[in-house]
C-alpha positions, -999 to 999 in steps of 0.1 A, spaced: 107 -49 -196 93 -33 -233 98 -2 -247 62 5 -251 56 3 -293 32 27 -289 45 57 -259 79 49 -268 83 48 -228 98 17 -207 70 -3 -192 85 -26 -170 62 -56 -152 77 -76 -121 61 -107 -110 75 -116 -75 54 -147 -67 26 -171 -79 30 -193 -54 -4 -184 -40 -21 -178 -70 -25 -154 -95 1 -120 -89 -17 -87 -91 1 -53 -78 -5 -15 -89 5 4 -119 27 31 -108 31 61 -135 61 80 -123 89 103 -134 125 89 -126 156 103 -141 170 66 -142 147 39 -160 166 18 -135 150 35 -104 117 22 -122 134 -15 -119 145 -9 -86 108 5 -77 94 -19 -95 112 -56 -76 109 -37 -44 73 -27 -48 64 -67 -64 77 -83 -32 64 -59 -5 29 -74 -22 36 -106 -19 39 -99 15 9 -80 17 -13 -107 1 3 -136 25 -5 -118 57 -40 -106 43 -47 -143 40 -55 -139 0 -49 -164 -27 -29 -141 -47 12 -133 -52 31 -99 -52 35 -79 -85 38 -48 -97 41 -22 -131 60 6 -133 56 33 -165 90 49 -163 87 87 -175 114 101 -178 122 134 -158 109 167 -176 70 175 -184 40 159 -180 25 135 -204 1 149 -227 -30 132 -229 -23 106 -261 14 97 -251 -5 87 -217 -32 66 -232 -4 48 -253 15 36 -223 -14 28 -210 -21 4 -236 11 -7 -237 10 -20 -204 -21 -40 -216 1 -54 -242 26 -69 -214 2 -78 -192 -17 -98 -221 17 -114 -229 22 -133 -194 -10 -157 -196 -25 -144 -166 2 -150 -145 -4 -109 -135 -30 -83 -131 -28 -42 -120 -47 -18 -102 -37 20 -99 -13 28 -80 7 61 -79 0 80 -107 -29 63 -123 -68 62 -115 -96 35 -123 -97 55 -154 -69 45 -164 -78 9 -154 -105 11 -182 -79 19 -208 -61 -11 -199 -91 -33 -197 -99 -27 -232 -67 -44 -242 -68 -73 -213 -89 -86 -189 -60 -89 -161 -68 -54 -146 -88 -44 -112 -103 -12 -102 -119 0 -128 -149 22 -132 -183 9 -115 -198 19 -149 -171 -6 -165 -176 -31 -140 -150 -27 -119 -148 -16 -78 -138 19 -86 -117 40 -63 -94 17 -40 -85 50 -18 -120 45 7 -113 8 14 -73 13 20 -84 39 45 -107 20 59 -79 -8 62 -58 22 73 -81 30 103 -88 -7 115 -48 -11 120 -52 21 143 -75 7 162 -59 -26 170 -24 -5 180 -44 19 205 -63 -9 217 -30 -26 227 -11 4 237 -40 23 254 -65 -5 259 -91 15 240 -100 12 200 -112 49 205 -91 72 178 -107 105 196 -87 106 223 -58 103 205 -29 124 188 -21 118 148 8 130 125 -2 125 83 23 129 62 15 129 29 -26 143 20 -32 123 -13 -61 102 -21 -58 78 7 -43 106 34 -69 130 22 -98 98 35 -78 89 66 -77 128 77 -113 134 72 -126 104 93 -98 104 121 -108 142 127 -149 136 120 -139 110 153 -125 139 170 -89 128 168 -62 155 172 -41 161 140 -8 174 124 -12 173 86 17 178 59 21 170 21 48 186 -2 20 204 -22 14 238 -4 -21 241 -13 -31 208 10 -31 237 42 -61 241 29 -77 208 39 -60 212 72 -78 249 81 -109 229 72 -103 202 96 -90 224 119 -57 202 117 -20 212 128 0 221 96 39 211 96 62 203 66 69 169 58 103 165 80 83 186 111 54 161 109 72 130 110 92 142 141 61 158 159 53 144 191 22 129 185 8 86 197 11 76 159 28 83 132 10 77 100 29 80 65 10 80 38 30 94 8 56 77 -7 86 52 7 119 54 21 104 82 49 121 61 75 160 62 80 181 55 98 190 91 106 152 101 115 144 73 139 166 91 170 143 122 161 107 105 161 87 114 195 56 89 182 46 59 203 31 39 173 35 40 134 11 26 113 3 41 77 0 28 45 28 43 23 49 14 5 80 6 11 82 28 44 114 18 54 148 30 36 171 2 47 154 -30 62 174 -27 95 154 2 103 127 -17 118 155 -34 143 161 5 149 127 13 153 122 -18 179 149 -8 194 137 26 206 106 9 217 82 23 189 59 -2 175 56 0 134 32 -23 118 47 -34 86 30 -10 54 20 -40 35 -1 -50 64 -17 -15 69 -24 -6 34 -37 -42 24 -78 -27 24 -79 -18 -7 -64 -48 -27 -83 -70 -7 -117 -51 -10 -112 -52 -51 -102 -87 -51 -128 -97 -30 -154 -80 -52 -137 -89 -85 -122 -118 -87 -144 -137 -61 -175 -115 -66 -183 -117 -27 -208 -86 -22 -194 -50 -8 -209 -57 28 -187 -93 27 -155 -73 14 -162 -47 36 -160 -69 66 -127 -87 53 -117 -51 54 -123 -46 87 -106 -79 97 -68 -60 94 -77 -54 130 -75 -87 136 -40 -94 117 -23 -67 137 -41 -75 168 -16 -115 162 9 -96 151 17 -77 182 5 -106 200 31 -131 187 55 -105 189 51 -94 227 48 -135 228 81 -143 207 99 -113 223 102 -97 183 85 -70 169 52 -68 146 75 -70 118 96 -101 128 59 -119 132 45 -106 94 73 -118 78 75 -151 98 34 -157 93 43 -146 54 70 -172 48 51 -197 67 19 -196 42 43 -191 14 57 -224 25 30 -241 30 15 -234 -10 50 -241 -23 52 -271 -5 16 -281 -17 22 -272 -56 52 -298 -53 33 -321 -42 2 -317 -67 31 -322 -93 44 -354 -81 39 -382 -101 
């Protein structure tokens, strides 16, 4: 945690794990009226990646960076650049132990700016030699983790047939609704920003507010704004079969999912749904495979979730009993091989 020397602002960078290799995670640009909340966003948000990158097989561990603004006006643009940089600055600091991506509130723009103060950055520009716009490729990932739940709760991959709640029409919302209604899937749209009915009249999509969407009686659930959507006071109001989206940090309390199970609705863990995008960039940045290769490793979320519900109808658990228990088990299994590499 710095005060940046430059914005002024607190720039706080969490490293969860390096236990499988390098720890990279978003940088999140975000108003709180606590620099706290930014901590609290910040540790919560580093381990959900570690996670992530376990179960999407990478060889990478959970971080994150959180710009804490403080509540009141936008940033003009020069006070935004400097925290920028000054994220560069504490990035540079920790060796390499670390690199971001965008995340909320920041672009592959922004990724530039970083890049011009440290190499330990992803996503950047294609023009700066980076992979660009994440949003595509988590949608993509998005998509494939539908598949896989309708093809074990319907015995069909085919999204078309099927009924869809999106809450939350940002980057990655915005790409999930265009290609689940281009496959003719039936959807109920919402996002807190009142001009977003506008991408529902052009999809012909349901509008609701946020709370009306994520209780509309719809096969899946998909949130895809920020966390915490899940309760413990909403889950005896959802009427969805499935939920499987890729906000972070989706559930407010961890027993929620216990809940969730419970009621018999299957949720597939966020950090397994949204993992297309980080894995797309890594695999194109840091181990310069080409877009079709990425693409494919992509595609292969269908796959995770397809075990996970496997091991959990096996196990008698739920899909998010099995992620953590295949997480721990390959966080193990590094730990345990590091030791042993250090033994005399």
């Amino acid at each position: 945690m710095r005060t940046g020397s430059r914005s002024g602002l607190p720039v706080i960078v969490a490293v969860h794990s390096t236990a499988l290799g390098q720890a990279v995670g978003g940088c999140r640009l975000w108003h709180y009226s606590d620099w706290r909340d930014g901590l609290d966003d910040a540790v919560r948000l580093s381990a959900g990646m570690t996670l992530k990158c376990a179960v999407g097989g990478l060889g990478n561990g959970g971080g994150k960076t959180v710009i804490a603004v403080p509540d009141g006006p936008r940033l003009g643009a020069a006070r935004r650049a400097a925290a920028l940089r000054d994220v560069a600055d504490v990035i540079e600091s920790l060796g390499g132990r670390y690199a971001t991506g965008p995340d909320v509130g920041t672009a592959p723009a922004d990724m530039a700016v970083i890049g011009e103060h440290t190499r330990h950055v992803f996503c950047a520009p294609a023009q700066r030699g980076g992979s660009g716009d994440s949003s595509p490729h988590t949608a993509a990932g998005v998509i494939a983790a539908l598949r896989a739940v309708c093809t074990r709760m319907h015995g069909s991959p085919d999204l078309g047939r099927r009924k869809l709640a999106i809450v939350g029409l940002g980057n990655v919302g915005t790409h999930l609704a265009r290609q689940l209604s281009a496959e003719g899937a039936s959807l109920v749209v919402s996002d807190i920003d009142p001009r977003k009915q506008a991408l529902a009249r052009e999809l012909g999509a349901g509008w609701a507010k946020p709370q009306g969407a994520m209780t509309a009686q719809v096969d899946v659930l998909v949130p895809a704004a920020l966390g915490g959507v899940l309760t413990r006071q909403i889950v005896p109001r959802l009427r969805c079969a499935a939920i499987a989206g890729p906000a972070n940090n989706q559930l407010a309390e961890p027993d929620v999912a216990r809940l969730l199970h419970q009621r018999g609705i299957v949720w597939i863990p966020d950090y397994v749904a949204s993992a297309g995008g980080v894995i797309y960039a890594l695999a194109v940045e840091l181990r310069k495979q080409d877009p079709q290769a990425a693409s494919a490793r992509v595609q292969g979320i269908a796959d995770t979730v397809g075990l996970l519900l496997h091991t959990a109808d096996r196990t008698g658990s739920d899909p998010a009993t099995a992620a953590l228990d295949l997480a721990q088990r390959r966080l193990g299994a590094a730990t345990r091989r590091a030791r042993h590499r250090s033994e005399p």
